[in-house]
C-alpha positions in Angstrom: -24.3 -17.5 -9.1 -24.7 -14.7 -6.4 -22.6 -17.1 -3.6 -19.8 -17.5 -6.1 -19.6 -14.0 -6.9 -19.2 -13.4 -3.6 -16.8 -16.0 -3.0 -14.4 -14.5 -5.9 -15.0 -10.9 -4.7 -13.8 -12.1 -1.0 -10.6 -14.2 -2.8 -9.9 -11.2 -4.4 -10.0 -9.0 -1.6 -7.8 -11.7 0.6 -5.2 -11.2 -2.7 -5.3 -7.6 -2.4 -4.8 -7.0 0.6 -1.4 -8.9 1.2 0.1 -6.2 -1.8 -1.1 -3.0 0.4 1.5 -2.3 2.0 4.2 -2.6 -0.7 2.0 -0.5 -2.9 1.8 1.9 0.1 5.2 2.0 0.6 6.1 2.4 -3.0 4.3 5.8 -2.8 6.1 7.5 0.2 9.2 8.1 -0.4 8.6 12.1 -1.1 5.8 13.1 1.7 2.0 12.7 0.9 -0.9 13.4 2.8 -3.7 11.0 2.5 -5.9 12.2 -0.6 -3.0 12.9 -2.4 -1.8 9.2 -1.9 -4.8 7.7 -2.6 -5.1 9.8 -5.9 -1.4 8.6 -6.3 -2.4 4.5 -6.4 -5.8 5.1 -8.1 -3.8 6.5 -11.3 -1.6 3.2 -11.0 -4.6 1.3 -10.7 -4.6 0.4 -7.3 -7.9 1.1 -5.8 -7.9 1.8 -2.0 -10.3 3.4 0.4 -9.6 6.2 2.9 -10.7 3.7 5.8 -8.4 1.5 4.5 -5.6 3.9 4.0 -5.3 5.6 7.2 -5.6 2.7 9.8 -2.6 0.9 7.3 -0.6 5.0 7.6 -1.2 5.0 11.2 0.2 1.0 11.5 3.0 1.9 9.3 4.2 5.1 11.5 3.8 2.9 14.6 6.5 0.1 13.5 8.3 2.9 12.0 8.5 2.6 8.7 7.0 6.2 8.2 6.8 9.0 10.1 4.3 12.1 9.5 4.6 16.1 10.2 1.7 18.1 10.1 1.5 21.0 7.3 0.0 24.1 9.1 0.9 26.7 6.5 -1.8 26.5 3.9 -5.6 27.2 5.1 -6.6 23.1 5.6 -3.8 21.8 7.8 -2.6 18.4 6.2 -0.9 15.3 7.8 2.0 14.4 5.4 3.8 10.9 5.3 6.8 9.4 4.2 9.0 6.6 4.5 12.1 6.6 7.3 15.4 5.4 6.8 14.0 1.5 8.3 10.9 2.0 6.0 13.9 2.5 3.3 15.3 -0.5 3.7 11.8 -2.7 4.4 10.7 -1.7 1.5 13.8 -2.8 -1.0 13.5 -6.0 1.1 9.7 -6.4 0.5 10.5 -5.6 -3.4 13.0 -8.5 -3.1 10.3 -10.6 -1.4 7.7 -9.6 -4.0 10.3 -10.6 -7.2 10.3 -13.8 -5.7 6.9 -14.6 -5.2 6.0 -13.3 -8.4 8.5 -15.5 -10.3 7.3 -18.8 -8.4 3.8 -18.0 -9.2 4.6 -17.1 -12.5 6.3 -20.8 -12.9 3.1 -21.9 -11.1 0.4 -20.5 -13.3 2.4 -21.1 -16.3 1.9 -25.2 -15.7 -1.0 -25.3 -16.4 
């Protein structure tokens, strides 16, 4: 029992992982700093881990789909992120992309 267990738990993981990004991405188009985004998902129920979340920011800012400033005015200085005008238009592509899938596996899991 404890092999397939772990066997669901990596499937699951595999599943997740591909829907990171667009759920990132959802989240940024008004700038967040990290907590606040992962506090942001959590409420909508998708769980992600700071080590997680800031490798995926820094990946995002380096193909330029966001870009960051740093906040210095308040007494913890915060690194904020949002998207850019190409992480704009990724994003309504990767929604289309996403309807799509979803409807196929919809059709798929509705076969059976």
């Amino acid at each position: 029992m404890g092999e397939e267990r772990d066997l669901l738990e990596n499937l699951r993981q595999e599943l997740r992982r591909g829907t990171l990004i667009l759920s990132v991405l959802s989240q940024m188009k008004e700038p967040k700093y990290g907590y606040a985004l992962v506090q942001s998902l959590e409420e909508k129920g998708v769980e992600i881990e700071a080590n997680t979340l800031y490798p995926l920011l820094r990946r995002l800012e380096k193909q330029g789909l966001l870009k960051s400033e740093w906040d210095t005015k308040e007494a913890k200085p915060r690194k904020y992120y949002r998207r850019t005008v190409l992480g704009d238009f990724m994003y309504e592509e990767m929604k289309k992309q996403w309807s799509a899938v979803s409807e196929t596996m919809n059709g798929l899991l509705r076969e059976e």
